[in-house]
N, C-alpha and C positions, 0 to 999 in steps of 0.2 A: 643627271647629277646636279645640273644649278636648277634645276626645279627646286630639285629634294631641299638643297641649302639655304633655296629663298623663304620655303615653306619654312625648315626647321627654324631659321634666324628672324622669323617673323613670329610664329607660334611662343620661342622663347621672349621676344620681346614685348606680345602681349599680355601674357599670363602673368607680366612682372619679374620673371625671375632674374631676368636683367638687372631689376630696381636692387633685390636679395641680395643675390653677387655682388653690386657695385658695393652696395652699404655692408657687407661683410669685409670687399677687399678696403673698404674705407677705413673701417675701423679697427683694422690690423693695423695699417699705414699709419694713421693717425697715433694709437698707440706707440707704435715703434718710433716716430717722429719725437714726442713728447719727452720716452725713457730716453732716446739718446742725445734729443735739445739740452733733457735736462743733466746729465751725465757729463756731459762735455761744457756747460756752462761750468759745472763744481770744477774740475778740471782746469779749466783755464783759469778759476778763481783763486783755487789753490798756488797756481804757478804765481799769480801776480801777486797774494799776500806776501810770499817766503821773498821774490823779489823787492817787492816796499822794506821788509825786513833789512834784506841788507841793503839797503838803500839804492837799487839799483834805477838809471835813467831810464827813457823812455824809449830808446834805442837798443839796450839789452832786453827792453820785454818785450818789444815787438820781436825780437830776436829768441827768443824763447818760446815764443807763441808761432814762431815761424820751425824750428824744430821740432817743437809738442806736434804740428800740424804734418811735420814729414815723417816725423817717429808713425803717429799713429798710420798716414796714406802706405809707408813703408809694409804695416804691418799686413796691411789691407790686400797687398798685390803682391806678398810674399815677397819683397824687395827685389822686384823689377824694375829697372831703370827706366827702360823705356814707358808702362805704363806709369810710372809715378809721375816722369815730366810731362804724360800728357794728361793726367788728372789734377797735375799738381793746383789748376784753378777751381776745380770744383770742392764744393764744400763737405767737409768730411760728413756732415751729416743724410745727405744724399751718397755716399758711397758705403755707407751701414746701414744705410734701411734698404738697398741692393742684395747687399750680404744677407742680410735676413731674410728677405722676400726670396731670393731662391729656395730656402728650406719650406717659406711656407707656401710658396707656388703647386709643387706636385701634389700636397694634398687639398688646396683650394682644387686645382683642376678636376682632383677625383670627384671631387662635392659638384661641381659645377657639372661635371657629365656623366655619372656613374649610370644615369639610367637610359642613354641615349638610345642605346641598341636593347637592350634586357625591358626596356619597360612598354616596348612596345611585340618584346618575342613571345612575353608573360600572357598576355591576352591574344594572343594572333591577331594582333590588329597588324602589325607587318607583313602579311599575307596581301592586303592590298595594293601595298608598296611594291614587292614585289613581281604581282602579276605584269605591273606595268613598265619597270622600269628593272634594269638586271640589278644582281646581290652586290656588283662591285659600284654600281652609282649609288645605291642604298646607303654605302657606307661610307664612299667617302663624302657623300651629301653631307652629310651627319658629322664627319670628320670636320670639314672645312666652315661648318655651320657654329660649330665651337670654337675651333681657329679663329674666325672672322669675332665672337662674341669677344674671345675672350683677347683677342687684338685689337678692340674699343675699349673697354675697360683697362687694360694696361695701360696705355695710352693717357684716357682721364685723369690715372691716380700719380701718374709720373708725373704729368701736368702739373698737378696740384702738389706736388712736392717739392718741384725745382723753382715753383713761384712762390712756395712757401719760404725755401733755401735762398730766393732772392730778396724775399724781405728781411730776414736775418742778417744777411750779406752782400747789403749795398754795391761792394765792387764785383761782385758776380754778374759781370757784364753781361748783356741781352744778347747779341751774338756766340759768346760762348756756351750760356743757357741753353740756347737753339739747338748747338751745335750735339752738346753732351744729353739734350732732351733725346734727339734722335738716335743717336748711339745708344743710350742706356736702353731706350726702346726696343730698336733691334736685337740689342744682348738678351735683354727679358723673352721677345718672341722667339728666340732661336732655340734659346734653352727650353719653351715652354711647350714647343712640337711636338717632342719627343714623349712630354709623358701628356698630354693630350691622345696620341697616338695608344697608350698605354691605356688608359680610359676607355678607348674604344674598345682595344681587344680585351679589355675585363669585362663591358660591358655587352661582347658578343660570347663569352663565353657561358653564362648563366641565364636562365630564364628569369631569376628574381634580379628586380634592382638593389635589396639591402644583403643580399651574397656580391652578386657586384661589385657594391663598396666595399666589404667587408676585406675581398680578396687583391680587391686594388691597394690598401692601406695596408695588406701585408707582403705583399710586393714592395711597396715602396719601403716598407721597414728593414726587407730582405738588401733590397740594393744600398740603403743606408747604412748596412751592418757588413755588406762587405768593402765597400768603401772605408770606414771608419778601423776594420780590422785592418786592411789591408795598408791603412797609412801608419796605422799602431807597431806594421811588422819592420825585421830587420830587413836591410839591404840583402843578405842573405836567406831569407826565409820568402821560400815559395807565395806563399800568402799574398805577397806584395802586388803581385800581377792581379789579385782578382778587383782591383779597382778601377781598370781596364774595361770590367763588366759591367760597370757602375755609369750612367748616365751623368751624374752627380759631377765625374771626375775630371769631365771637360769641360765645365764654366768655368777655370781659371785664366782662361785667353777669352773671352768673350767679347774686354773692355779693351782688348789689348789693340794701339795703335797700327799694330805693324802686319797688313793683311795676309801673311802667309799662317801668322798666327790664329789668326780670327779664323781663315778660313778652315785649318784645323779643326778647330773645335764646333763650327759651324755643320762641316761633314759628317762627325760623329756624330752629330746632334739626328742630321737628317739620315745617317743610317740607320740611328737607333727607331727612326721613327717608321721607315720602310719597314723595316722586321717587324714591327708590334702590327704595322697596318697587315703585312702580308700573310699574319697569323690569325687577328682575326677576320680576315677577309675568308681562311681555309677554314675557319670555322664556321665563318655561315652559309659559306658554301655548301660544307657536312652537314650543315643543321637543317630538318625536317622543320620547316615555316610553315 
């Protein structure tokens, strides 16, 4: 199995597709950096004109600017207490490009490994793999080779964001930087197991890589749609439960200070990610290599 993963994390990182992926997830990040820099500048600009208006001191805007900033952190953690007082120093703009990056994580991951397993079943070039090494180091070689990629790459672009957030915002002390780099890190990787996991068992169930993708992005549309029905229904209506089945539905403790929490959401992350490995582990077991 660390054969398989040194080879797979080596292979991917000379072929470039490292370079691909980073400069994809770069320019998501970036983008989303800029619309909500710029979103949130109009915003606080707004607030300070209407206050010059009625002539308000320098002590009422900071006061308003200190509300605007709990209104919006309020919105963000579903007004949680606990997580707002312990975000309350980070900058709102690092806690919305978070937001976003989870919807756009599951299908960067699909992109990033749809063909891990499939693209090598397509040719029998996996036959070799196999002779020497069993189907279950096969796969999670491959599992953890993606893991491992795509846990540097997270990593770089958090980086670059909270040192971004700290140019913006001077008092965004280096210690607490540190503190919430790491954290947001580990919330990104935990949530991102799960459909890494998923990746695999799309990409052992098919001989071709572009069914593959094909069937992982409709999965992931599937588990988005019942999440999204499932928060649309009443307290009353059955429906509600199936967000439950939804991966999606436990990244709202990810950030959350209080560990009984986190590790909630942590557990279902790595259930969710057992079963996906355990399925297509039974499928390449089944599959004639």
């Amino acid at each position: 199995m660390v054969v398989i993963w040194a080879a797979e994390l080596r292979r991917a990182v000379r072929s470039g597709r490292a370079l691909v992926l980073l400069g994809l997830y770069s320019m998501f990040s970036a983008l989303v950096l800029l619309v909500v820099g710029f979103v949130t500048r109009e915003l606080q600009a707004q607030v300070n004109d209407k206050l010059t208006e009625v002539g308000a001191d320098a002590e009422a805007t900071a006061r308003a600017a200190d509300e605007l900033h709990r209104g919006v952190l309020g919105f963000l953690t579903s007004n949680d207490t606990a997580m707002m007082e312990a975000l309350a120093q980070v900058p709102i703009v690092v806690l919305v490009v978070f937001k976003i990056t989870l919807f756009f994580l599951p299908a960067y991951i699909a992109l990033m490994g749809f063909d891990q397993v499939s693209g090598e079943v397509g040719p029998r070039s996996i036959r070799y793999l196999t002779v020497r090494a069993r189907r279950s180091s096969v796969l999670l070689g491959k599992f953890l080779s993606q893991a491992t990629l795509l846990l540097a790459l997270v990593l770089v672009i958090d980086l670059a964001i909270f040192v971004y957030a700290r140019i913006l915002n001077p008092d965004f002390g280096f210690g607490v930087l540190v503190l919430n780099l790491l954290k947001f890190w580990t919330a990104t990787i935990v949530f991102s197991l799960a459909y890494v996991a998923l990746t695999t068992l799309c990409s052992s169930l098919f001989r071709s890589p572009a069914v593959s993708l094909v069937f992982n992005f409709i999965l992931l549309f599937v588990f988005w749609l019942m999440d999204s029905v499932a928060r649309a229904s009443s307290d009353t209506n059955l429906l509600r439960f199936l967000r439950y089945l939804s991966p999606s539905n436990y990244s709202g403790n990810l950030l959350h200070p209080k560990l009984a929490e986190f590790a909630g959401s942590g557990a279902a992350y790595a259930a969710f990610a057992a079963i996906f490995l355990v399925g297509a582990y039974g499928v390449l077991r089944a599959r004639d290599l």
